[in-house]
N, C-alpha and C positions, 0 to 999 in steps of 0.2 A: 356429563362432561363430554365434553368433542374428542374426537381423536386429535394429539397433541400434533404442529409439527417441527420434527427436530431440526435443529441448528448443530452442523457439524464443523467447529471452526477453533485453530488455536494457533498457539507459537505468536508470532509475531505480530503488531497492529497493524501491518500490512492485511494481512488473511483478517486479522477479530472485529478489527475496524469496523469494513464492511457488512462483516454477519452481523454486529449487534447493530449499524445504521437500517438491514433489513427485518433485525428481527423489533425491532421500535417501532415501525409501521405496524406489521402484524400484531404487536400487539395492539397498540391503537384500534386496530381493526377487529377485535375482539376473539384473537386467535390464543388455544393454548400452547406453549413451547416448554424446550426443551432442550437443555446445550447437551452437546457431546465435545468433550473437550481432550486434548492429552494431559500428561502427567508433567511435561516441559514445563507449563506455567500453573498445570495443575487448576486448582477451581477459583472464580473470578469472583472475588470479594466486594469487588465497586460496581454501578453500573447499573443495567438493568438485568442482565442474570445473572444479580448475587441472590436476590429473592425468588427463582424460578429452579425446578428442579436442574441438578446437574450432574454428569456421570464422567469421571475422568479414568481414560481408558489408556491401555497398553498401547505404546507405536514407538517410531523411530524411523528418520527419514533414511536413504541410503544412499541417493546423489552425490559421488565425490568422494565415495568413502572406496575403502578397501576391499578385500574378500571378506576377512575376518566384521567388520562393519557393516557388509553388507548383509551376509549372514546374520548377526543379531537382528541388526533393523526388521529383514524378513518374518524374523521370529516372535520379535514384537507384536508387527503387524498382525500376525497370526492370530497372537493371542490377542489383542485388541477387536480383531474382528470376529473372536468367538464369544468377547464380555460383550458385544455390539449388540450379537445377535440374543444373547438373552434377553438385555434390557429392551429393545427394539420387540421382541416375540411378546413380552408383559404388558407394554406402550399401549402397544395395536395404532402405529401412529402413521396420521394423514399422508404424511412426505417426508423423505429426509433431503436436505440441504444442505451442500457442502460448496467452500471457499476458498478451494484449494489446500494445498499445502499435504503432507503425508496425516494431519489430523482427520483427513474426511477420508481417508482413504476406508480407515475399518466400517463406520458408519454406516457408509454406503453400500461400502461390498457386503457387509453385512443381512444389510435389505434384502439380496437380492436370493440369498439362501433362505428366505420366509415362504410358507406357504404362497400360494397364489392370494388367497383371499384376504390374507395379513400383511400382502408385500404394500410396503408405503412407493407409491409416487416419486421418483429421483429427478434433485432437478441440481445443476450445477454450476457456478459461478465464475468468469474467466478473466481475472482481472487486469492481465498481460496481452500483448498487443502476439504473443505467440502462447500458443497453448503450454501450460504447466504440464510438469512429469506424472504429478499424482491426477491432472483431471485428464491426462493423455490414457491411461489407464483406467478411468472410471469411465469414460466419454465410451468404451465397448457396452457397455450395460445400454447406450439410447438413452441416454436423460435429454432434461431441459435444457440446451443449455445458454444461459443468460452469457451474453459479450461485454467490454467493456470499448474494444473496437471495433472499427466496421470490416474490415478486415483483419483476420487473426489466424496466425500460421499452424500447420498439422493440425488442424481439426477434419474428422473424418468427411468423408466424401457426401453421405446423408447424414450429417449431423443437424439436429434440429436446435436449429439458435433463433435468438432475439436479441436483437441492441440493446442495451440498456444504459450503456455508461457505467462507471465506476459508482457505490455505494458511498456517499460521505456523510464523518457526522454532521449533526444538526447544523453547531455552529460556525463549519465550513461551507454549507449549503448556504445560510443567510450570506456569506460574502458574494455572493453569483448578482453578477450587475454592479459591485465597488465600482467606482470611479476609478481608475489609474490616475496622482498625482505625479505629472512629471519632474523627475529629483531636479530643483533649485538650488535650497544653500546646503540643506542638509541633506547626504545622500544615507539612506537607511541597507545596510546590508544584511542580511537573515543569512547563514550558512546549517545546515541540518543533515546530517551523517547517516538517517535509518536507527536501529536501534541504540541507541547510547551513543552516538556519534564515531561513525568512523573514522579511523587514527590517520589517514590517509588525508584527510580536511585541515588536523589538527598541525599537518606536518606543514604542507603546502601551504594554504591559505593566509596562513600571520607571515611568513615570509614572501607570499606575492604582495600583499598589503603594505607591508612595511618598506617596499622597492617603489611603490607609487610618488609620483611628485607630490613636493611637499602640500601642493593647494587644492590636491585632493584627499591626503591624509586628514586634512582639518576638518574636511565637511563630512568623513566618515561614522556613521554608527554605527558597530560591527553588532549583531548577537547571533552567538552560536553556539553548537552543542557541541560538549567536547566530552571527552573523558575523563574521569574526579581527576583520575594519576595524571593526566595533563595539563590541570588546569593553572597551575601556577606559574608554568614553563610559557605556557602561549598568553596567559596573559600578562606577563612583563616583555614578551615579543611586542604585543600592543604597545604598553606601558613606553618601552622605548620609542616608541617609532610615532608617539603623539595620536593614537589612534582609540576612541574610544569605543569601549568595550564592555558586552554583558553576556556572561557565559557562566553556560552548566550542563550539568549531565546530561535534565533535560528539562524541558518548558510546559506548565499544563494548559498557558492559554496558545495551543497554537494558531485559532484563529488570530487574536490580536497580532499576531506577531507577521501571518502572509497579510494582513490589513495593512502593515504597517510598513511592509518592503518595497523595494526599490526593483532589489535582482535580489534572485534566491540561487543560494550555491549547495546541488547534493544530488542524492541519486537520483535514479530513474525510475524507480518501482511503482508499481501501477496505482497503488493509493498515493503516494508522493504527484506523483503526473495527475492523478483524478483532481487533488487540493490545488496545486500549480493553475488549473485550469479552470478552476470552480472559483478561484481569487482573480484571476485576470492576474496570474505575476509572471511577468520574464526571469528566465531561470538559465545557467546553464550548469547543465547535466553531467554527469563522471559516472556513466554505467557500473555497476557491481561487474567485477571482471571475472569471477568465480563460480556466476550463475548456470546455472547447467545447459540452458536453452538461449543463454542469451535474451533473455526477453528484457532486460531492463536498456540491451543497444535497440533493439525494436522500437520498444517505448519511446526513446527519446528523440528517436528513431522520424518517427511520427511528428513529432513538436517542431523538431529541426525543419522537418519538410514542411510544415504550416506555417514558420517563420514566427515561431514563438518560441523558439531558445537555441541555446549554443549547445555542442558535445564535443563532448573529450574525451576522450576514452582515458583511463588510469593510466597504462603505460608512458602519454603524450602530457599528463596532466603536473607539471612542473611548476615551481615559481617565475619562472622567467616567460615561461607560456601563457598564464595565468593573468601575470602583471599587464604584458604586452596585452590582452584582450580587453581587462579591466579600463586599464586607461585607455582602450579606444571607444566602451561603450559608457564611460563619466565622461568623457568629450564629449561626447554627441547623444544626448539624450531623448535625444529622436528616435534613435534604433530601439533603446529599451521602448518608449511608447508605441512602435508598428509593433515588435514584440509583445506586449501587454496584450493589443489591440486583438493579436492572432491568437494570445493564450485563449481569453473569453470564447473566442468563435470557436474552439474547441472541445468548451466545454458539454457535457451533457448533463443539465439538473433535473433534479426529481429521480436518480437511479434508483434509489432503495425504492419506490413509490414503484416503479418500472416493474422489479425484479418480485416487491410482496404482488403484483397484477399476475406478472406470468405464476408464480408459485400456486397463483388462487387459481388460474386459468387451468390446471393439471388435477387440481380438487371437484371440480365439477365433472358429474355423470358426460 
């Protein structure tokens, strides 16, 4: 058997996304793996590492929290990076791999407390257009580490990168080169919150909608994520206002669904931006305002300045704001098509293909 290598990745499909679109390659490529996951979502029953060994470990982020919060999380950490280093010392494994977020934190740090001749390979993933808290912190150990932009802020002064683009799944990758069709009779509108839909979409958006002239109400298809306890409330907002509508908590084709947009309305986060861009879709953007580093105003950051979407930040993100843009960019669907045009040239495909290259490029003598 090879020495395995581990996949340090959890929490949210921002961070998991990515690690399992890179760990699908490697296995392809006839590598063995191995998740290291936290205890938040615990171990991954669908996929491809439901069948692959898996070790869900102590942690806890601390960004944002208090003393008392921080405190535990530390302690978490601790212990997560003491179970690391066992199962890591048993392993005897090639690299460890991590995707940000406080789940790679113990993994890695882990690694580094190994003999010399047992320590794995560290390589690390960056999927924000400004360095993460947990890889800002790992990035002192010298990893690999893979970008998703070409520029990307607080990374050390000799820090060893490579571009690579964002990691996406499969059937996000296949839209790279769609057509953009310009909206005609029916305009298609996608809205997507991040996890379960944030309530802040749920509020705004059926009430900018429903402010629209009535001859663009008609040609609307709304789908959106919303939250369950929301859902009856926004869709009789639609219901009033003649606007049709298909909503829920959340959607499993989301390829079909950026194949099928017009404009997409939701964050900024760097697999959101990777998909935006790998579909060719005009978007505008409402940065996560909470984020610690700011990296989802970066990110969009970026798009805005390519002339492939709008931003708003939360505080400025109103119905009456909202309304006023919309019917300027259903008037003139021009702008959504240089839009579209800009997202594509943004885009970077083949990243997982990118990132298993450098990971193998760290395994050779």
């Amino acid at each position: 058997m090879s020495r395995p290598i581990v996949i340090a990745a959890g929490g949210t499909g921002g961070h998991f996304f990515p690690a399992e679109a890179v760990a699908t390659v490697l296995a392809e490529r006839g590598h063995d793996l191995v998740l290291m996951t936290d205890a938040r979502h615990g171990r991954r029953d669908t996929g491809l590492f439901r069948d692959l060994p898996q070790y869900v470990l102590d942690g806890a982020g601390v960004a944002g929290k208090g003393l008392g919060g921080k405190v535990r999380g530390v302690l978490a950490l601790l212990r997560g990076i003491g179970e690391a280093r066992r199962v890591l010392k048993s392993l005897d494994a090639a690299a460890v791999v991590g995707f940000g977020g406080y789940p790679s934190i113990p993994p890695l740090t882990a690694s580094r407390f190994l003999p010399s001749a047992k320590r794995p390979r560290m390589v690390i993933h960056e999927g924000n257009a400004v360095l993460g808290q947990a890889n800002a912190f790992l990035a002192r150990f010298s990893p690999l580490i893979a970008t998703s932009y070409a520029t990307v802020a607080r990374l050390p002064q000799h820090a060893q990168t490579t571009l690579t683009g964002m990691p996406v799944r499969a059937g996000i990758e296949a839209l790279f080169g769609n057509t953009y069709a310009v909206p005609e009779e029916r305009i298609n509108l996608l809205v997507w919150g991040g996890s379960l839909g944030a309530r802040v979409f749920s509020e705004v958006v059926p009430q900018a909608l429903a402010a629209l002239p009535e001859e663009l109400r008609k040609r609307l298809k709304v789908t959106q994520q919303i939250k369950a306890d929301d859902l009856d409330r926004v869709r009789a907002i639609y219901t009033d206002a003649g606007i049709e509508v298909e909503a829920a908590p959340f959607f499993t084709d989301v390829p079909a669904c950026l194949r099928d947009a017009h404009l997409v309305i939701g964050r900024a986060g760097g697999s959101s931006v990777a998909e935006l861009t790998m579909s060719g879709r005009p978007s505008i953007l409402v940065p996560l305002p909470i984020a610690a580093s700011d990296e989802q105003g970066a990110n969009g950051q970026a798009l805005v300045d390519a002339g492939a979407a709008w931003m708003i930040r939360q505080p400025d993100f109103t119905p009456t704001a909202l309304t006023a843009l919309l019917t300027d960019l259903f008037s003139q669907p021009e702008k959504l098509e240089n839009a579209a045009k800009a997202a594509h040239f943004c885009a970077r495909p083949h990243a997982a293909a990118k990132v298993a290259d450098l990971i193998e490029s760290a395994l050779r003598p």
